[in-house]
C-alpha atoms as a printed R data frame, in Angstrom:
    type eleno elety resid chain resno       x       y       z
1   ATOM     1    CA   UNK     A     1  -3.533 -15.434 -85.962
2   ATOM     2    CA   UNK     A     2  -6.664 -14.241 -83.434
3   ATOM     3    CA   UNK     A     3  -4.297 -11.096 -82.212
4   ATOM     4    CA   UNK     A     4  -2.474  -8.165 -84.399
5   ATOM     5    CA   UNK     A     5  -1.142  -5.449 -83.730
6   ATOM     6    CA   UNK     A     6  -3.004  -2.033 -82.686
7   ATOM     7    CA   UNK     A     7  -3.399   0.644 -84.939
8   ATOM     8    CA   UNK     A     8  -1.171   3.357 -84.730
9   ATOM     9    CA   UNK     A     9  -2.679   6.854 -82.544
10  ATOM    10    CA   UNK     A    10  -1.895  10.412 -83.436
11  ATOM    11    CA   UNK     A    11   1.128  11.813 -81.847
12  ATOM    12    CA   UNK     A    12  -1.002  13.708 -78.972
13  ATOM    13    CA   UNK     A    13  -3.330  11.124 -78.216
14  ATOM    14    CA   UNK     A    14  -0.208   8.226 -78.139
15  ATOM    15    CA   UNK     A    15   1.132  10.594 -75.025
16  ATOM    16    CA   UNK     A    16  -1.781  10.124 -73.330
17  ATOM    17    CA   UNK     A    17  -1.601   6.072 -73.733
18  ATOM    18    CA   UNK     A    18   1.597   5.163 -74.093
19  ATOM    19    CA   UNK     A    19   0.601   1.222 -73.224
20  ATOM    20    CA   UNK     A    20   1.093  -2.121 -74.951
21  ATOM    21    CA   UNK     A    21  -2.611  -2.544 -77.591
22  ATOM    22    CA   UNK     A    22  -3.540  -5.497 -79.582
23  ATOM    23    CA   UNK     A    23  -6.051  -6.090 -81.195
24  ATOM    24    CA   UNK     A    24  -8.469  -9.208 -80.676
25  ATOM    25    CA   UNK     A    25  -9.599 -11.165 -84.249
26  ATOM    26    CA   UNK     A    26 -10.674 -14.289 -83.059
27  ATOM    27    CA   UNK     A    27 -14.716 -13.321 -82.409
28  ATOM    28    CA   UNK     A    28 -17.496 -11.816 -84.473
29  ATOM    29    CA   UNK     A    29 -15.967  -8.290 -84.118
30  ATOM    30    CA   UNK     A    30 -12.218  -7.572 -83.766
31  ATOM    31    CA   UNK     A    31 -11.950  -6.397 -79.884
32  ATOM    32    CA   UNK     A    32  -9.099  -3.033 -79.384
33  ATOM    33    CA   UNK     A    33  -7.952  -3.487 -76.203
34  ATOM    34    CA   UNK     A    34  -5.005  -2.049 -73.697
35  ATOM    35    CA   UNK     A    35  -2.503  -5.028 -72.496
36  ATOM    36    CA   UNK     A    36   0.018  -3.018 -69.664
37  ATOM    37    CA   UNK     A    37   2.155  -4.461 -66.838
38  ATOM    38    CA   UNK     A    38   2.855  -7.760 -65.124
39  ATOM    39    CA   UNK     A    39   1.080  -9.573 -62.728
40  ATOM    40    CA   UNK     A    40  -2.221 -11.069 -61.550
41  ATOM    41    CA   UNK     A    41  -4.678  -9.926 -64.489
42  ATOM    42    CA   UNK     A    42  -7.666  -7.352 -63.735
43  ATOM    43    CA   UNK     A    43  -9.830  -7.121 -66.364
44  ATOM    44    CA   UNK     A    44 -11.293  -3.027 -66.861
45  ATOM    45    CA   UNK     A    45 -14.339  -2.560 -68.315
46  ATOM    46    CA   UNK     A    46 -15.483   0.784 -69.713
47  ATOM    47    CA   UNK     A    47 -19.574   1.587 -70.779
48  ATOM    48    CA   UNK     A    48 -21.331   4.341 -72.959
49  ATOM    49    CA   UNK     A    49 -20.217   6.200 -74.713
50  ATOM    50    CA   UNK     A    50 -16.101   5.866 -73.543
51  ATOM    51    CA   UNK     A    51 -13.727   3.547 -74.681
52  ATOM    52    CA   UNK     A    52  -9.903   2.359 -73.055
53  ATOM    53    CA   UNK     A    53  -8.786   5.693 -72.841
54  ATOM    54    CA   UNK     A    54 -10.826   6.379 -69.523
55  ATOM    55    CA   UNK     A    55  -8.843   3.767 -67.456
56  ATOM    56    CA   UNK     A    56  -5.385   5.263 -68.581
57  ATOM    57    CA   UNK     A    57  -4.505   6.870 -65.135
58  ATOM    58    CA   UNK     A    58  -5.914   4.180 -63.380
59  ATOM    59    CA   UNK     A    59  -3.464   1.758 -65.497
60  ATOM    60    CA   UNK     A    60  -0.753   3.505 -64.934
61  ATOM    61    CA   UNK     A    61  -1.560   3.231 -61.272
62  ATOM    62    CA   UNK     A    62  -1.796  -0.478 -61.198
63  ATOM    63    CA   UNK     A    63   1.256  -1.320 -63.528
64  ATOM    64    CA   UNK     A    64   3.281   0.506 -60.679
65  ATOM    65    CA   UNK     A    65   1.660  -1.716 -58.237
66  ATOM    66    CA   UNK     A    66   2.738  -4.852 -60.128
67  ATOM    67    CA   UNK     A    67  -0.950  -5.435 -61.900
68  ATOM    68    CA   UNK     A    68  -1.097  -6.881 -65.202
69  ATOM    69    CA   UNK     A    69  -4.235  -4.539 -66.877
70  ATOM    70    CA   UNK     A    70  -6.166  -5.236 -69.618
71  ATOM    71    CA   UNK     A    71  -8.829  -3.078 -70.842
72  ATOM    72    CA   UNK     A    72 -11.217  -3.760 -74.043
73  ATOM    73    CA   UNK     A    73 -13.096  -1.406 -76.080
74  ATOM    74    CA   UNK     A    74 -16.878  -2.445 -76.020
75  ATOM    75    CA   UNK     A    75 -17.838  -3.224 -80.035
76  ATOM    76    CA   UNK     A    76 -19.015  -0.489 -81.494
77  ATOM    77    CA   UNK     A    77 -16.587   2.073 -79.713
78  ATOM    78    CA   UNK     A    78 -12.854   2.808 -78.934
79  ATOM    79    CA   UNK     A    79 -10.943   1.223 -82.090
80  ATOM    80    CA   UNK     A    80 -13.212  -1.688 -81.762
81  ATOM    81    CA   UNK     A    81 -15.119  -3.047 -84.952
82  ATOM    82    CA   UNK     A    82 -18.255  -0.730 -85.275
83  ATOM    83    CA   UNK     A    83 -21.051  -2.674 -86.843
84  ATOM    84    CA   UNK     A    84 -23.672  -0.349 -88.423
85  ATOM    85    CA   UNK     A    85 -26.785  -2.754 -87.728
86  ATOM    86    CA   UNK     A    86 -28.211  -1.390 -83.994
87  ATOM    87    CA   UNK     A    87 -29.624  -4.435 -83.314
88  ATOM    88    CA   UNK     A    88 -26.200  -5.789 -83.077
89  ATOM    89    CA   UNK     A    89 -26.081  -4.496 -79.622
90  ATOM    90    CA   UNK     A    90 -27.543  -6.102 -76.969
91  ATOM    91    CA   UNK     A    91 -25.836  -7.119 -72.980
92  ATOM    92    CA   UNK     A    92 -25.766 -10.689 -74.356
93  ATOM    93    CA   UNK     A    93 -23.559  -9.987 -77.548
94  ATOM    94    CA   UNK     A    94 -21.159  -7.330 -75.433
95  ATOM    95    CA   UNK     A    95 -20.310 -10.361 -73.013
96  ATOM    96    CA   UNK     A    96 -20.361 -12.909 -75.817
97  ATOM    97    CA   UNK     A    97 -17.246 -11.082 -77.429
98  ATOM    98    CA   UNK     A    98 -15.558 -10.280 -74.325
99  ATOM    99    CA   UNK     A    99 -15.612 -13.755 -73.084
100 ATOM   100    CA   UNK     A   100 -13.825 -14.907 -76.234
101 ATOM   101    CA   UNK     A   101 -10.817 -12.270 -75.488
102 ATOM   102    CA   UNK     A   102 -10.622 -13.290 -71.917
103 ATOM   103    CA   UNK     A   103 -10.548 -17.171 -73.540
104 ATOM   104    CA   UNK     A   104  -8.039 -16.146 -75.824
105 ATOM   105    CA   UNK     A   105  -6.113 -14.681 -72.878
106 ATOM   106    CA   UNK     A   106  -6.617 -17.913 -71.199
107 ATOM   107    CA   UNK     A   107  -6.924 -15.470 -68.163
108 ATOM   108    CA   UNK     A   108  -7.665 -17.369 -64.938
109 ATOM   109    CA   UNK     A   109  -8.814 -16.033 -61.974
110 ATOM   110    CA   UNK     A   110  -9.027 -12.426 -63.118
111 ATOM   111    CA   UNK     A   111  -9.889  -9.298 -61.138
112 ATOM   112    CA   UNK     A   112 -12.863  -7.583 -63.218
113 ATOM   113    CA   UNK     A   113 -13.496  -4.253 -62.721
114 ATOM   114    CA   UNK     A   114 -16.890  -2.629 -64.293
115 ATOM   115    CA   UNK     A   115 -17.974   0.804 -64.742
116 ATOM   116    CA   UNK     A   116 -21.404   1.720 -66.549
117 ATOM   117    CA   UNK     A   117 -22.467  -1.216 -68.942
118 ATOM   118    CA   UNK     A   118 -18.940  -2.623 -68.154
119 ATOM   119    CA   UNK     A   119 -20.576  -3.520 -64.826
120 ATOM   120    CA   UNK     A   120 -23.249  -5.596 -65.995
121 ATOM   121    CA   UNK     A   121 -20.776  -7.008 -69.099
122 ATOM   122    CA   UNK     A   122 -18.443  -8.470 -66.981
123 ATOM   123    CA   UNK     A   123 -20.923  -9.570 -64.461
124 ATOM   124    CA   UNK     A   124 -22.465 -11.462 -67.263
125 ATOM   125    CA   UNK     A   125 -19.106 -12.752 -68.600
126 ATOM   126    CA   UNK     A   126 -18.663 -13.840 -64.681
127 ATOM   127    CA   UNK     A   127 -21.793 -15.574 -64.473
128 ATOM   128    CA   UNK     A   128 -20.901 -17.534 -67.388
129 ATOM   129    CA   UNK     A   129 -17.715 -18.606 -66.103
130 ATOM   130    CA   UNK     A   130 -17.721 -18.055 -62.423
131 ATOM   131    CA   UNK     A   131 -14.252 -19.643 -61.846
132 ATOM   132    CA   UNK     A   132 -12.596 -16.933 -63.451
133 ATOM   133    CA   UNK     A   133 -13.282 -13.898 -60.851
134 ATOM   134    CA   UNK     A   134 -10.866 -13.812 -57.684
135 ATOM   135    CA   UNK     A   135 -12.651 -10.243 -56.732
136 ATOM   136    CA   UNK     A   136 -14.214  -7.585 -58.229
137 ATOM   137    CA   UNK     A   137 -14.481  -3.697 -57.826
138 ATOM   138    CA   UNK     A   138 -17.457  -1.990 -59.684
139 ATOM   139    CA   UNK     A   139 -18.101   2.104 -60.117
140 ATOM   140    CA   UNK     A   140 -21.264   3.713 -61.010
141 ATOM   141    CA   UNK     A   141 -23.289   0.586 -62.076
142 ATOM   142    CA   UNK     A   142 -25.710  -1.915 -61.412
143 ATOM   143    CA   UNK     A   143 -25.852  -5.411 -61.367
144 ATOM   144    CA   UNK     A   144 -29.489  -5.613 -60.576
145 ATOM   145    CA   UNK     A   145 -32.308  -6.624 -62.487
146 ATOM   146    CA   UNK     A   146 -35.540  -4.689 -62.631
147 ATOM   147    CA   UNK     A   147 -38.792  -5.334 -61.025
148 ATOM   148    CA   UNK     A   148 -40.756  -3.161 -62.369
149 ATOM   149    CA   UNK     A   149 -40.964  -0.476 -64.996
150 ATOM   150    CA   UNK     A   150 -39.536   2.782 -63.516
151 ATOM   151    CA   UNK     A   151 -38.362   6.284 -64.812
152 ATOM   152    CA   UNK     A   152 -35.741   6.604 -66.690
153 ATOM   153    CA   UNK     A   153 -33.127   9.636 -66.482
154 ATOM   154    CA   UNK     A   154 -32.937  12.404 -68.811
155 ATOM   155    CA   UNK     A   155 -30.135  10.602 -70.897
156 ATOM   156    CA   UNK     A   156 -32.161   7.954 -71.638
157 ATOM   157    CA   UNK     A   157 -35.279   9.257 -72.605
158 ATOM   158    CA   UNK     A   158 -33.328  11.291 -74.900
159 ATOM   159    CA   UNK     A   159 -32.677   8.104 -76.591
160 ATOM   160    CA   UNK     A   160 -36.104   7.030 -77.102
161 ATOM   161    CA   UNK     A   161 -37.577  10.156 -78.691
162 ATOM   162    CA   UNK     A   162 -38.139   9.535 -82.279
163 ATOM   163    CA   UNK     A   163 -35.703  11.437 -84.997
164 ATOM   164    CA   UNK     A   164 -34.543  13.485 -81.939
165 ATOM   165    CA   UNK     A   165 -32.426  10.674 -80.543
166 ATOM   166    CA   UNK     A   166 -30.828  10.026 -84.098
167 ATOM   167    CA   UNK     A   167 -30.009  13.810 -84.834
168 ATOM   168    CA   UNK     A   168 -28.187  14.028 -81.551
169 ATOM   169    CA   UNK     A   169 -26.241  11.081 -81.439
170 ATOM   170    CA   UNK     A   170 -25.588  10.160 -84.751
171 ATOM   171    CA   UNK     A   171 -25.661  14.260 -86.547
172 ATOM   172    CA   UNK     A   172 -23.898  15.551 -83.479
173 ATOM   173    CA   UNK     A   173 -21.748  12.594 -81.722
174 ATOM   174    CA   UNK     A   174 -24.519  13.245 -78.539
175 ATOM   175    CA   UNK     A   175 -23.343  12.614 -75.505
176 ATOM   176    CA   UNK     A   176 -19.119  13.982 -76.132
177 ATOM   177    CA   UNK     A   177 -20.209  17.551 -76.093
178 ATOM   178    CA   UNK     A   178 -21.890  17.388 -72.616
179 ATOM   179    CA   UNK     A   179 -19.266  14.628 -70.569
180 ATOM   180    CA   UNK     A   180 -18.342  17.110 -68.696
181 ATOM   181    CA   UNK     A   181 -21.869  17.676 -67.503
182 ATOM   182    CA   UNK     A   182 -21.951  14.112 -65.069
183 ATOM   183    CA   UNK     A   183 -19.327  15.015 -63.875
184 ATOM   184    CA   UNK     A   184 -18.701  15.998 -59.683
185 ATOM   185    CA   UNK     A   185 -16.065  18.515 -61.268
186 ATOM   186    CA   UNK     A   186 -16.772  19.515 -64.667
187 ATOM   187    CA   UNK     A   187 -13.267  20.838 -65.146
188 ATOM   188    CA   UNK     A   188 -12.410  17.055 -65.174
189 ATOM   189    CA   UNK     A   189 -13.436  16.322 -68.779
190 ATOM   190    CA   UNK     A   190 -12.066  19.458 -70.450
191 ATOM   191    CA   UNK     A   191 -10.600  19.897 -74.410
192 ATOM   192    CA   UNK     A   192  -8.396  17.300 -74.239
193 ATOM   193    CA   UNK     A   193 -10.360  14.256 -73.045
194 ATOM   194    CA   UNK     A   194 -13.290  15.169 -75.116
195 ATOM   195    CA   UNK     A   195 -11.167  15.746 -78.208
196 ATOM   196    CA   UNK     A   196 -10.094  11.926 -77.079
197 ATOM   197    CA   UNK     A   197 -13.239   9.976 -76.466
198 ATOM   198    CA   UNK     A   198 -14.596  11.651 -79.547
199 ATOM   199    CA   UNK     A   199 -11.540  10.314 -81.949
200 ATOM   200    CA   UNK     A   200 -12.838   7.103 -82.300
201 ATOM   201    CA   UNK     A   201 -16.465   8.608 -83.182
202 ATOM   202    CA   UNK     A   202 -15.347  11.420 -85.408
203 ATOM   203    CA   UNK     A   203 -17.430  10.091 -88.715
204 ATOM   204    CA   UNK     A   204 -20.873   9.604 -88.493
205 ATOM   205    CA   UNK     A   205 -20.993   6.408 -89.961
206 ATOM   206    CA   UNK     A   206 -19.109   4.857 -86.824
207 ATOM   207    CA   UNK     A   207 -22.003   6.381 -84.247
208 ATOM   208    CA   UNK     A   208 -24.349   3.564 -83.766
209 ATOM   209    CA   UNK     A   209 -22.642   2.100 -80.491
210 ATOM   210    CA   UNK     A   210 -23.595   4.978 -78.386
211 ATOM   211    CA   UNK     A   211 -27.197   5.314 -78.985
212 ATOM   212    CA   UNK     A   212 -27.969   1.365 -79.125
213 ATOM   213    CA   UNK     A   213 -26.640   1.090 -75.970
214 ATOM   214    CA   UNK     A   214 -28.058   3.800 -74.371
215 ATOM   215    CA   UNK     A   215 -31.731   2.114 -75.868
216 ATOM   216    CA   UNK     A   216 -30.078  -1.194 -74.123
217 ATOM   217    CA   UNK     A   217 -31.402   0.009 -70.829
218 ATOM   218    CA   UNK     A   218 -34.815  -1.890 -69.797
219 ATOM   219    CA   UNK     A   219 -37.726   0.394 -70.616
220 ATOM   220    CA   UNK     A   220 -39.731  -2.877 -70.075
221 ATOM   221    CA   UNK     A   221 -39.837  -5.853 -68.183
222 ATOM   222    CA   UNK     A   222 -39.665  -8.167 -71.217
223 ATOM   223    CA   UNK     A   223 -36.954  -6.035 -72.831
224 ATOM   224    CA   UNK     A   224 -33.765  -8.051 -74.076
225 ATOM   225    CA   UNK     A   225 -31.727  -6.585 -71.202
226 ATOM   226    CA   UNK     A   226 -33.459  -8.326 -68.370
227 ATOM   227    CA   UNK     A   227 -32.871 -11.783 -68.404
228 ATOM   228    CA   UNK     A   228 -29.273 -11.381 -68.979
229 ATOM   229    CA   UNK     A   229 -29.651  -9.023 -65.966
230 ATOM   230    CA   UNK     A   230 -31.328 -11.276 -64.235
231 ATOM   231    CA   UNK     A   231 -28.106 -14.246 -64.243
232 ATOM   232    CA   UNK     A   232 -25.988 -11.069 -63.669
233 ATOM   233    CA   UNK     A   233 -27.641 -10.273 -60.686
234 ATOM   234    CA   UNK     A   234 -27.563 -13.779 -59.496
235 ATOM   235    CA   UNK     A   235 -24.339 -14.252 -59.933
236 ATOM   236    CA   UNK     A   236 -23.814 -11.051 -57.772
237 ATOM   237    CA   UNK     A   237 -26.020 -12.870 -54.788
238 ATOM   238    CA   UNK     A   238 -23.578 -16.129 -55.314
239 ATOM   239    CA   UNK     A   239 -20.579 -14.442 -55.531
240 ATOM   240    CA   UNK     A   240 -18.267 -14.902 -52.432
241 ATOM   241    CA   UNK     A   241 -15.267 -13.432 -53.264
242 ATOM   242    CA   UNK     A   242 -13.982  -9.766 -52.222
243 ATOM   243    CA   UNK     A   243 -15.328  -7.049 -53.898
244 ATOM   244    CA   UNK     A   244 -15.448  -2.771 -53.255
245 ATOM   245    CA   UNK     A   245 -17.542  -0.268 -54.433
246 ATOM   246    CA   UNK     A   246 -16.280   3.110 -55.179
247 ATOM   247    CA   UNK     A   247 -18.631   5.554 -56.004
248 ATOM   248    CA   UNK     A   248 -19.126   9.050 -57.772
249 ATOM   249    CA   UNK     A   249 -22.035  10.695 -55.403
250 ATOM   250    CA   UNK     A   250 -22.397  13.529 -57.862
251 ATOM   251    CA   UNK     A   251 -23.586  11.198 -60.802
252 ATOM   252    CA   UNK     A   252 -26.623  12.340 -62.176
253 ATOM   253    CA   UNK     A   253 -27.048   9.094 -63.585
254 ATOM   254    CA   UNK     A   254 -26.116   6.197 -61.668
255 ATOM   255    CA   UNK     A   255 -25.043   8.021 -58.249
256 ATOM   256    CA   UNK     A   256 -28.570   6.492 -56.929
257 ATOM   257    CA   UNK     A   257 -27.266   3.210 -57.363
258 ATOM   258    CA   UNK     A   258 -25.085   2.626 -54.879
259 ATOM   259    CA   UNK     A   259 -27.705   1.709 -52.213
260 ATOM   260    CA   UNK     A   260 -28.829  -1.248 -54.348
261 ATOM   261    CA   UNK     A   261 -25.605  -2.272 -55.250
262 ATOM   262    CA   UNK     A   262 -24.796  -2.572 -50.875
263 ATOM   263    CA   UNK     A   263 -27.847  -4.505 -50.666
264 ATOM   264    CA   UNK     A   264 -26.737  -7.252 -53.378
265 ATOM   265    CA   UNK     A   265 -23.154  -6.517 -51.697
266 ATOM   266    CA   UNK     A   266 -23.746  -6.079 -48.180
267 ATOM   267    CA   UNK     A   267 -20.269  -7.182 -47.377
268 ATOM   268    CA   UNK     A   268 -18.276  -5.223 -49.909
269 ATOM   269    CA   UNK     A   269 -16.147  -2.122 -48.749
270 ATOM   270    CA   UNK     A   270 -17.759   1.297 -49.785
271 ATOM   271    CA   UNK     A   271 -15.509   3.978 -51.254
272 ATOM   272    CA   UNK     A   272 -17.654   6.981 -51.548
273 ATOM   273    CA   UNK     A   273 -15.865  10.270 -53.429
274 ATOM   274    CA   UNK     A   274 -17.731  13.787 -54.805
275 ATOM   275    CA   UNK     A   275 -17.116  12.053 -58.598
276 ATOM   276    CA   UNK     A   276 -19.335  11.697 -61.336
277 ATOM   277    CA   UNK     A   277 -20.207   9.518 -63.407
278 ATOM   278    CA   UNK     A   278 -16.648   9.258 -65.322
279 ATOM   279    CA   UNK     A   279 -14.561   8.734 -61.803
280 ATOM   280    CA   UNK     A   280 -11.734   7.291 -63.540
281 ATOM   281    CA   UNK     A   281 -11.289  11.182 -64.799
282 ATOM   282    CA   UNK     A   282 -11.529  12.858 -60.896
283 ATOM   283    CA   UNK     A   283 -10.722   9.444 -58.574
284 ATOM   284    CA   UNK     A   284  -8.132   7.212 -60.517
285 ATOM   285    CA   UNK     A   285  -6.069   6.956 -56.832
286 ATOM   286    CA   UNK     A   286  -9.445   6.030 -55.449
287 ATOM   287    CA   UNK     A   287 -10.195   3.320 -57.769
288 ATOM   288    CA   UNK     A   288  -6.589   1.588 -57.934
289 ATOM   289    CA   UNK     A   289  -6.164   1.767 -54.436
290 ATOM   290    CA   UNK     A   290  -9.731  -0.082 -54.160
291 ATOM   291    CA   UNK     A   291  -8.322  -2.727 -56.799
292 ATOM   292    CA   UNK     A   292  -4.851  -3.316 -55.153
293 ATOM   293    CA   UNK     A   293  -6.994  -3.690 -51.665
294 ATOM   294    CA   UNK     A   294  -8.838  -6.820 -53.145
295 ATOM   295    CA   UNK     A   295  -6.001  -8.117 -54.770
296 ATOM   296    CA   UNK     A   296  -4.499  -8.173 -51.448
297 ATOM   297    CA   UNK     A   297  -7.559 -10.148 -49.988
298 ATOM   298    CA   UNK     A   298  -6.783 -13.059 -51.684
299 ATOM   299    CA   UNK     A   299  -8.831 -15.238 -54.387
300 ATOM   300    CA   UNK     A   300 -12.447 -15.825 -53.413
């Protein structure tokens, strides 16, 4: 059997996601993942350091609008499998296993929906099977490949400083104490939600996701990242279908993004909000109401 049944959450935590979870054995890694609602399928896709527990207003937004939503935790975080080997991580593995739970699925013509390295995840799971996407909406990503080798922010070159980067994330579950710092309203991420996205992190020994993938941003132009980037970002340029953009300005992260992301998306629909760089905490309305609008446009 590839699917089984989700483990069980703690009483407080099951409030806050009272959906329909499987989980996904078919692949290298069993695959957690949130199955809610009826209706045309759109695929959510969380990045670093969250898991399926950041979409949950948005879900409950779209199962009211008649939208069948699926949501998979990344390897390596949620109640995914959490391989202990760093080098397991790379954009090419991430889309790897969620291709074979979309297979599994046998979704066709999906919605995907990408936030952080869910963005380029699903773009590469799209450009590997471009038949499946009627429409897209993506938040506080990019799709782009780089040119050349630019600055990094302040998370990331935490992540390359020697011991440093290890003490933090692995000693002290780095970035959960500070979520609330990308945020447009810091208020947004308060006990509650941190005492959340750091359940599935709470022993050390399950902490390798979030560094590896913060280290899976090019520091280089012949760094693993970028050729997978590179068939994202052309299947981006190809792409034909209806997509939005809803943005957090007030990401200290990715908020710069946006104006590449119109360029490869000239034609998309911009939703721009006073978010960070989790909007599914301070925007859900925003980001269903972008989803339902593409739904409505029809397949590509």
């Amino acid at each position: 059997m590839d699917f089984a049944p989700a483990p069980q959450l703690p009483a407080w935590l099951q409030a806050e996601m009272p959906f329909q979870r499987r989980i996904y054995r078919g692949g290298a890694c069993a695959i957690h993942f949130v199955d809610e609602g009826a209706g045309p399928p759109v695929l959510l896709q969380h990045g670093n350091p969250t898991w399926s527990f950041l979409w949950r207003k948005v879900i409950r937004r779209l199962v009211a609008g008649g939208v069948r939503a699926i949501a998979p935790d990344l390897v390596g975080l949620g109640l995914s499998d959490k391989p202990g080997d760093a080098a397991t991580h790379s954009l090419a593995f991430h889309a790897q296993q969620i291709e074979g739970l979309v297979r599994a699925l046998q979704l066709e013509r999906a919605m995907i929906v990408g936030q952080d390295w869910g963005g380029p995840v699903l773009g590469l799971v799209a450009a590997r099977n471009p038949q499946l996407v009627r429409g897209a909406v993506f938040a506080n990503t990019s799709l782009l490949a780089p040119r050349r080798e630019g600055a990094l922010s302040w998370f990331h070159r935490l992540a390359h400083m020697p011991l440093a980067s290890s003490f933090l994330f692995r000693g002290l579950n780095f970035p959960m104490p500070v979520l609330h710092r990308v945020q447009g309203d810091p208020r947004s991420i308060g006990r509650l939600e941190k005492r959340a996205y750091r359940y599935p992190l709470r022993r050390a020994r399950d902490r390798t996701a979030p560094l590896a993938l913060a280290r899976m941003v090019p520091t280089t132009l012949d760094h693993p990242s970028v050729e997978p980037l590179r068939q994202v970002e052309a299947w981006a340029s190809s792409f034909s279908g209806p997509v939005r953009l809803v943005w957090g300005l007030a990401d200290p992260i990715m908020g710069r993004s946006l104006k590449g992301m119109v360029r490869r998306f000239p034609a998309a629909a911009v939703i721009e909000t006073q978010g960070g760089h989790f909007l599914q905490e301070e925007v859900p309305d925003a980001l269903a109401e972008a989803i339902l609008a593409v739904l409505a446009a029809g397949p590509a």
